[in-house]
C-alpha positions in Angstrom: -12.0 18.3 -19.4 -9.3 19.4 -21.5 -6.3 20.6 -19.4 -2.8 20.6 -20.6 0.0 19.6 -18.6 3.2 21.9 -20.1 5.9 20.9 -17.9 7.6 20.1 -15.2 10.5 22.6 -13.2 12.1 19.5 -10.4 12.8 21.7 -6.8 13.7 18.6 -5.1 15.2 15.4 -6.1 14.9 13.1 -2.7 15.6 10.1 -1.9 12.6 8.5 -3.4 10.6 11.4 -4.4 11.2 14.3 -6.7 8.9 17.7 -5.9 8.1 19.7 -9.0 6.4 22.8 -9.9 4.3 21.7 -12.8 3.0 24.2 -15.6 -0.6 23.3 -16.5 -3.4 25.1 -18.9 -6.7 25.2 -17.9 -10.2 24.9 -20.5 -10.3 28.0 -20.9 -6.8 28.7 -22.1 -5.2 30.2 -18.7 -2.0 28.7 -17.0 -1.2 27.7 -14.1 1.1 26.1 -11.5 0.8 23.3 -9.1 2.9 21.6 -7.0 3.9 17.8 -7.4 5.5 14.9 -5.8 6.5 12.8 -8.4 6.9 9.2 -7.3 7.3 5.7 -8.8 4.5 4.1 -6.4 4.0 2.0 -3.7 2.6 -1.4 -3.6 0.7 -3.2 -0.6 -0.6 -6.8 0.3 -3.5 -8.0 2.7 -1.8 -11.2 4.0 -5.2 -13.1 4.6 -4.7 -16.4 6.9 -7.1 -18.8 7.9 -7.3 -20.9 11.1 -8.4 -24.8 11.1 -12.3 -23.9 11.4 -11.8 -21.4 8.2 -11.9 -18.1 10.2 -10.0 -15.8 8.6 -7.2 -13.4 9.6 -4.4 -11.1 8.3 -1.2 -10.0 9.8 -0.4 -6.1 9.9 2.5 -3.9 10.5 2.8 -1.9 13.5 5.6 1.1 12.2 6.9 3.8 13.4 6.3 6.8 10.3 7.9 10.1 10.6 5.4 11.8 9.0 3.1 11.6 11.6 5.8 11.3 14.7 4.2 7.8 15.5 3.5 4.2 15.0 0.8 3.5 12.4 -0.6 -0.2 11.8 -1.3 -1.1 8.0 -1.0 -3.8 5.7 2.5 -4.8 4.4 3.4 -2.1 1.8 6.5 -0.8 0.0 8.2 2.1 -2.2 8.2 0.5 -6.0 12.2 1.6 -5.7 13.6 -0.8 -7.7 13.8 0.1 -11.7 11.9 -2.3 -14.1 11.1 -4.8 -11.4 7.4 -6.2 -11.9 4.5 -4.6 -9.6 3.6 -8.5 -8.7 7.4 -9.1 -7.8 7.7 -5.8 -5.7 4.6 -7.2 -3.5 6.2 -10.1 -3.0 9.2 -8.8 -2.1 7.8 -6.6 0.7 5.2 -8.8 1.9 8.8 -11.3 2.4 10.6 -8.0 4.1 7.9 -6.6 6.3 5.8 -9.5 7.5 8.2 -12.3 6.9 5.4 -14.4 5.1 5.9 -16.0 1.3 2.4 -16.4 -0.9 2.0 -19.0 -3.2 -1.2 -16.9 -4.7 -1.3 -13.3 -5.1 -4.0 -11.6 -6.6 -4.9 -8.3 -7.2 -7.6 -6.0 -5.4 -7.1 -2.2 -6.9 -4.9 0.3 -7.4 -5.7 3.8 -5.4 -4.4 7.1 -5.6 -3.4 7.8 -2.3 -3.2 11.5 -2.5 -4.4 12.7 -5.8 -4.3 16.7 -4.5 -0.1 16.3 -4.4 1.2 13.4 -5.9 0.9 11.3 -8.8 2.0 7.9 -6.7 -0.1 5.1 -7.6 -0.7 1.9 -4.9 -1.6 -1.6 -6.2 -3.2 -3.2 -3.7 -2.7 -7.2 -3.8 -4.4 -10.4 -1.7 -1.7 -12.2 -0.6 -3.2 -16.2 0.7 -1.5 -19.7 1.1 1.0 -17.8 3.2 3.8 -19.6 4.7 6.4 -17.6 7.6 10.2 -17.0 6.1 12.5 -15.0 8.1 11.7 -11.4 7.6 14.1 -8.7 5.9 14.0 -5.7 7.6 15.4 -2.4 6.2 16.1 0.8 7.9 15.3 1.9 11.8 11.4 1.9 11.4 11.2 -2.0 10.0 13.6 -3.4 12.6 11.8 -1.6 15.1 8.1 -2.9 14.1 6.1 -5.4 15.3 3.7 -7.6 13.4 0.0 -8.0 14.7 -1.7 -11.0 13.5 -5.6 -10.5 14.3 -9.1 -11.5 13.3 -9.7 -9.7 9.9 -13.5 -8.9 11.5 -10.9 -6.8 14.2 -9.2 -5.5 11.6 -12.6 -4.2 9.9 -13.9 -2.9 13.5 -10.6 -1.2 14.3 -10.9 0.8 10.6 -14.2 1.8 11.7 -13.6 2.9 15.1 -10.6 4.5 13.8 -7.6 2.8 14.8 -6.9 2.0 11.4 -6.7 5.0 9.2 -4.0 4.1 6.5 -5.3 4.7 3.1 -3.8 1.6 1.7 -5.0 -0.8 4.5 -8.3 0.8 4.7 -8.8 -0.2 0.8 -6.8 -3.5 1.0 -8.5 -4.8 4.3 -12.7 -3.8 3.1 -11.9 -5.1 -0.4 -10.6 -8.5 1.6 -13.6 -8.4 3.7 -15.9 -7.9 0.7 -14.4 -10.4 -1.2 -15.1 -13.0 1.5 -18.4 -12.2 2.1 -18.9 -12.9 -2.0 -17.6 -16.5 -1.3 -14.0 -15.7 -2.8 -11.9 -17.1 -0.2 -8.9 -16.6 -2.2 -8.5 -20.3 -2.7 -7.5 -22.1 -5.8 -10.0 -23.0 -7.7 
């Protein structure tokens, strides 16, 4: 497919996001014009636990989101809003912030586009393991105001499926876990 992005015209410059009008040229030579949200990314990490018989678990993030006018649970998961820092040291960061956990092993699952028909953000998904609690470092009314959930990752599986879990991100981060540990890869050192 051979379309042509021309430019961007910025509407909005936010606090995190900018909203464009982008100029674009189709195959066949005719133009046209989409709205974007321009954004530096987000990254997320499954904070996988397991008990003293080996059964695993992860700890989620029950949050308020204004976008929705309600709490949502998800895997710990934050804006990419500092410039330059690594991907690996933003997850580590908000895994630190949100769920109050330190990882001495952190390992990639994927990278999703979480809304590909308006925005160009990009989520890297990471497994957190050999977690040990830190005191958490909330930011901003919707952290202080969460509450962590630390459950049975087969809940966590049955609660996507049933619905209780829609979040893109967690969806992703919490099947790819589960899939991983059905392969045998229990996210120990080797």
């Amino acid at each position: 497919m051979n379309f042509r992005h021309l430019g961007d015209r910025e509407v909005h410059q936010g606090y995190h996001w900018r909203v464009v009008v982008a100029d674009f040229e189709d195959p066949d030579g005719q133009s046209f014009q989409r709205d974007v949200v321009r954004s530096l990314g987000a990254v997320a990490a499954v904070p996988l636990l397991f008990d003293a018989e080996g059964n695993p678990s992860v700890v989620l993030v029950e949050q308020w989101r204004p976008t929705y006018d309600r709490a949502i649970l998800e895997i710990p998961a934050g804006m990419r809003d500092i410039p330059d820092e690594p991907v690996e040291t933003t997850a580590r960061r908000e895994l630190v912030e949100e769920a109050g956990l330190d990882c001495a092993r952190l390992d990639l699952l994927t990278e999703i586009y979480p809304s590909p028909g308006m925005s160009d953000s990009v989520t890297t998904i990471y497994l957190a393991t050999e977690c040990t609690t830190v005191a958490r470092d909330l930011h901003g009314p919707e952290e202080v105001h969460s509450r962590l959930i630390h459950l049975p990752l087969s809940d966590a599986v049955a609660m996507i499926v049933d619905g209780r879990i829609a979040d893109a991100k967690s969806v992703a981060g919490l099947l790819l876990t589960e899939r991983r540990l059905r392969a045998g890869d229990h996210g120990a050192p080797a």
